[in-house]
N, C-alpha and C positions, 0 to 999 in steps of 0.2 A: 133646108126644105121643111115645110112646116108639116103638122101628122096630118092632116086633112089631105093634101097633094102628095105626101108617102104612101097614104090607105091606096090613093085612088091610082096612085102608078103600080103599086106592088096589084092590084085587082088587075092592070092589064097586061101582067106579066101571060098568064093564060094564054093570051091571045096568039103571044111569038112563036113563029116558028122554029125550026129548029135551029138553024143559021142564025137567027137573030138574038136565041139563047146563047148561041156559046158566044158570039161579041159582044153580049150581056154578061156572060161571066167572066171574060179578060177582063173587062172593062172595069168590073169591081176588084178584080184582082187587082190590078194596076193600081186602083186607088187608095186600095188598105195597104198597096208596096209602098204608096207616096204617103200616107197618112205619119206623120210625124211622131202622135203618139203610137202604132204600132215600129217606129223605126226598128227595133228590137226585132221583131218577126219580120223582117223582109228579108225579101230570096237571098240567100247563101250560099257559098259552095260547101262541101263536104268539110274541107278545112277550116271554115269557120268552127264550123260546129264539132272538131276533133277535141279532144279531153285535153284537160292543162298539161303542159310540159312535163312537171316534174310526177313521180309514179304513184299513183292514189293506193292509201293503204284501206283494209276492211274499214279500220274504226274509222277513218279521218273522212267522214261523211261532206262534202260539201253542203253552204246553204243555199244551194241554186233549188227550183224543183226538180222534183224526182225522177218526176216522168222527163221533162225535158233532159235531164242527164242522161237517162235511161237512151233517149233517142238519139242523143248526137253522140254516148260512147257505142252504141249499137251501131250507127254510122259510120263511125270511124271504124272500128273492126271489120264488119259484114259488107257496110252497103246497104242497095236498096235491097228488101227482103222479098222482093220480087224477082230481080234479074240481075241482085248483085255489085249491078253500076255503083258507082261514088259520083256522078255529079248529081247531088241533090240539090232541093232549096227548099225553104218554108215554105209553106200555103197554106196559113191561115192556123186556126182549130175548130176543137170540133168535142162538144162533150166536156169541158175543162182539159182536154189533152189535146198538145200543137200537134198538127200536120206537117206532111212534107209530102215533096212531089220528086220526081226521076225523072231526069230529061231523057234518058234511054228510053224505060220504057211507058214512060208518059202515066204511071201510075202513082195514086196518092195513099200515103201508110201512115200512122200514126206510130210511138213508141214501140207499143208490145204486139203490134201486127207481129203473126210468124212464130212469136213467142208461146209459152204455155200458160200465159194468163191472158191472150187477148179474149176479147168479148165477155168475161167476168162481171156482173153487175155490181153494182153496192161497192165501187174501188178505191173509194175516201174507208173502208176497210180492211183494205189490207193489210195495211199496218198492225191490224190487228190477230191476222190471220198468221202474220209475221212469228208476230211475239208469243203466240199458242204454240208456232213452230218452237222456238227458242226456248219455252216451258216445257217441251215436251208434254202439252197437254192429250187428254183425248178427244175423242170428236165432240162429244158433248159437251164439256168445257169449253172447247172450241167457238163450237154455236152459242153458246150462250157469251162469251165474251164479245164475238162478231156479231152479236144478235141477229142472228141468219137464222134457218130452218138445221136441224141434223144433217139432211138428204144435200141441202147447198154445203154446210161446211166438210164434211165427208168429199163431195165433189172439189171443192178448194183444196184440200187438204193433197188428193193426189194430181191436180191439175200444177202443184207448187213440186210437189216432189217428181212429178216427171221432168221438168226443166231442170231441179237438180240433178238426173240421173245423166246428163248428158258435161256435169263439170268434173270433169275428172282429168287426171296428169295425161300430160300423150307419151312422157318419158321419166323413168326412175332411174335412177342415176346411184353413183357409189356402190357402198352394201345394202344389197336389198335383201329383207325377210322376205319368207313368204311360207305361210303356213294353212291348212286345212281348216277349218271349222264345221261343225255340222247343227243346225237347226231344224226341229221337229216340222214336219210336214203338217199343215194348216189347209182345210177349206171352209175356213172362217167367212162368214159371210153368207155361203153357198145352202139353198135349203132345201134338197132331194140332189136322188143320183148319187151318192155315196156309197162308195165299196165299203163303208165299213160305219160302223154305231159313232155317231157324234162325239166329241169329244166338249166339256166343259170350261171356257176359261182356262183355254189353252192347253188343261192334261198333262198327258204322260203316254210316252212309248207304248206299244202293247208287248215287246219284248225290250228287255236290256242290251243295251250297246249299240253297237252301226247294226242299219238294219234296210230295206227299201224307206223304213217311215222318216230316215233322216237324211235331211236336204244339204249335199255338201256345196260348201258354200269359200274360197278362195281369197285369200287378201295376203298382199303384198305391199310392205310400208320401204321406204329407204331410209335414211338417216336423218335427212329435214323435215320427216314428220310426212311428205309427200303420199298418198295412199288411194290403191286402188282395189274396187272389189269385187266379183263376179259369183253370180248363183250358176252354179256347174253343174249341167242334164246326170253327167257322171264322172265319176275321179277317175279321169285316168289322164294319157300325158294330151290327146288329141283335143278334150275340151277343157286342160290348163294350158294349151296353145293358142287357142282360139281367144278366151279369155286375157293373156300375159306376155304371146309370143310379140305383139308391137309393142308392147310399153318396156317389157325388159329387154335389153339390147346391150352387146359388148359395146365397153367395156367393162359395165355390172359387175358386179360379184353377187353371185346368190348365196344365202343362208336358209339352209329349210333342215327338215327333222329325217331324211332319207328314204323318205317314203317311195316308194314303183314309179307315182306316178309322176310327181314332181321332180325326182330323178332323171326320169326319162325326158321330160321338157327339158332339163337344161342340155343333158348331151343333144339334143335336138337342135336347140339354139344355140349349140357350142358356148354356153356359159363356162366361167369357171365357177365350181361351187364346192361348200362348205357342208358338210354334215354335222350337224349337231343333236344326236341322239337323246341326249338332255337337258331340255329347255330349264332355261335357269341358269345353266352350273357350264359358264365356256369354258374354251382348253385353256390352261395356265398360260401356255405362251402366244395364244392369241385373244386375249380377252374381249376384243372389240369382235371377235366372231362370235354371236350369238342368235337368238330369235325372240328373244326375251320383249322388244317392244312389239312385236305381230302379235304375239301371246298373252301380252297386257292389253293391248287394243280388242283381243277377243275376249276377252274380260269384260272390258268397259261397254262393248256390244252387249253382251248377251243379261249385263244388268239393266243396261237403260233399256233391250225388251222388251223387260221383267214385266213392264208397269203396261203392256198391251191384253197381255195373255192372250198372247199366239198372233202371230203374223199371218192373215193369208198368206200361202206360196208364190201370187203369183205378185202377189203387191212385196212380194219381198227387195225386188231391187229397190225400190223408191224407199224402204226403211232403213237400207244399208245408206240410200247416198245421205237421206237426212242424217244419219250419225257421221257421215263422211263427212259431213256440211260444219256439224257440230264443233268438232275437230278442227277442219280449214278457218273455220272464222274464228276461232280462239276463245278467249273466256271472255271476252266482252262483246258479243255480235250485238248490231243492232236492227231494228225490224229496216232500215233501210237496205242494208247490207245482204239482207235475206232476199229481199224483191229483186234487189239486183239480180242476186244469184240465179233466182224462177225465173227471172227475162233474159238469161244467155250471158250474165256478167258476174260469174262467179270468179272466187280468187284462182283457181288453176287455168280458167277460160282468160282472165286476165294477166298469168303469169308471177302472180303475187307471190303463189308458193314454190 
């Protein structure tokens, strides 16, 4: 069709009613299914679109694109992010990102529908939003590397770390640590309403030691590195149950410092467990009982902080999962491997770890 007869058929698009709209739109559907150079995007089942056979590691990035990977491992795991279904197919794209449609429930979603980066602008981006993450940079480095505004990369920044907050182990297995930590209470950000005089680039206590101003904060590693970590309203054994009681499970073995309250969770769970009153230094005859890697991991936390001065409180889960993230993807992440992770496909959501 020449453009002069394209202008004037698309001008009497208008006209149709609404019956003749939609046999208007099979009708191109139909044709972009038979179009030869789109073969690649015609309708599919879920299996088509399922992840290669053999087990994808962090690093080993395929060179397929992203986002399309992104959508058919999100299909193969979830479903449609609507209703769940697995019979999907292509329909087309939209934006530079393919579509798909559910014959269930007759709705159409793109990759990161559902996810914690859908509707994000400027998404030829990310990548670079990625690798701020993987820097541990700050916001403003941020923005300036993603040549964004402060106010957008700050909103990227936790709209990334809420999709990590949801990769975490469903189960820890062998000898698990699991130790206390505590991090100063923060209303960074917050500007009135404060019970108390502002604090500068993070501060300090107003008294020494445990006290209300510090935020006790729970992590539990097992032997493969596997780790999870929860901010606790308070220490005692009810909210390290709420937080540990599904993920640690017999036949575990716990190792912790003998503390009331972690005590009390295991006889709760009927753990068998380990007191190690001296982190560092296990009993001679069981050297492999120890807490020493919880202990090193809250080390490793509380220096890569360092460099925020002061965490808001309430943004503190989404800081713990980005060092969680840290850790899961190893010493060579890449910004691909990160997106995945903020779209529902991180390595414990995949089973990696």
């Amino acid at each position: 069709m020449d453009t002069a007869r394209f202008t004037k058929w698309l001008a009497s698009i208008g006209r149709l009613d609404a019956t003749q709209r939609r046999h208007a739109f099979q009708a191109l559907a139909l044709a972009e299914a038979n179009d030869p150079v789109e073969a690649s995007t015609s309708c599919t089942t879920a299996e088509t679109v399922a992840p290669p056979t053999p087990p994808r590691t962090a690093a080993a990035v395929p060179s397929a694109s992203l986002l399309t990977k992104i959508g058919s491992d999100r299909i193969a795991s979830f479903g449609c992010p609507h209703c769940g279904g697995h019979d999907i197919c292509r329909w087309g794209q939209a934006g530079s990102k393919p579509r798909y449609r559910c014959a269930n429930c007759r709705k159409t979603f793109n990759p990161l529908t559902g996810t914690s980066l859908a509707g994000l602008h400027h998404q030829d981006r990310l990548k670079d939003q990625a690798q701020a993450l993987i820097d541990g940079e700050t916001v403003a480095k941020a923005a300036k590397r993603c040549d964004i505004s402060y106010a957008t990369a700050f909103r990227w920044r936790h709209r990334f770390l809420s999709g990590l907050n949801l990769d975490k182990p469903q189960h820890l297995s062998g000898i698990v640590e699991a130790d206390e930590t505590f991090i100063l209470e923060s209303f960074k950000g917050k500007r009135g309403g404060l019970a108390r005089a502002p604090r500068k680039r993070g501060g300090k206590a107003a008294k020494r030691g445990l006290s209300a101003e510090q935020i006790p904060v729970m992590v539990a590693r097992d032997r493969t590195g596997a780790t999870i970590d929860a901010v606790l309203p308070r220490l005692d054994a009810a909210s390290i149950t709420a937080a540990l009681g599904h993920v640690i499970t017999r036949p575990a073995e716990l190792c912790c410092d003998g503390g009331s309250a972690i005590t009390a969770f295991a006889r709760r769970a009927r753990l068998k467990f380990h007191v190690l009153p001296a982190p560092g230094i296990p009993k001679p005859e069981a050297p492999m009982l120890h807490i020493n890697n919880v202990n090193a991991y809250h080390g490793r936390l509380k220096e890569w902080m360092r460099r925020f001065h002061g965490v808001a409180t309430e943004n503190l889960p989404g800081y713990l999962s980005w060092r969680r993230m840290i850790e899961g993807l190893g010493p060579t992440p890449t910004p691909d491997a990160w997106i995945m992770a903020a779209a529902g496909l991180g390595p414990y959501q995949q089973g990696l770890k």
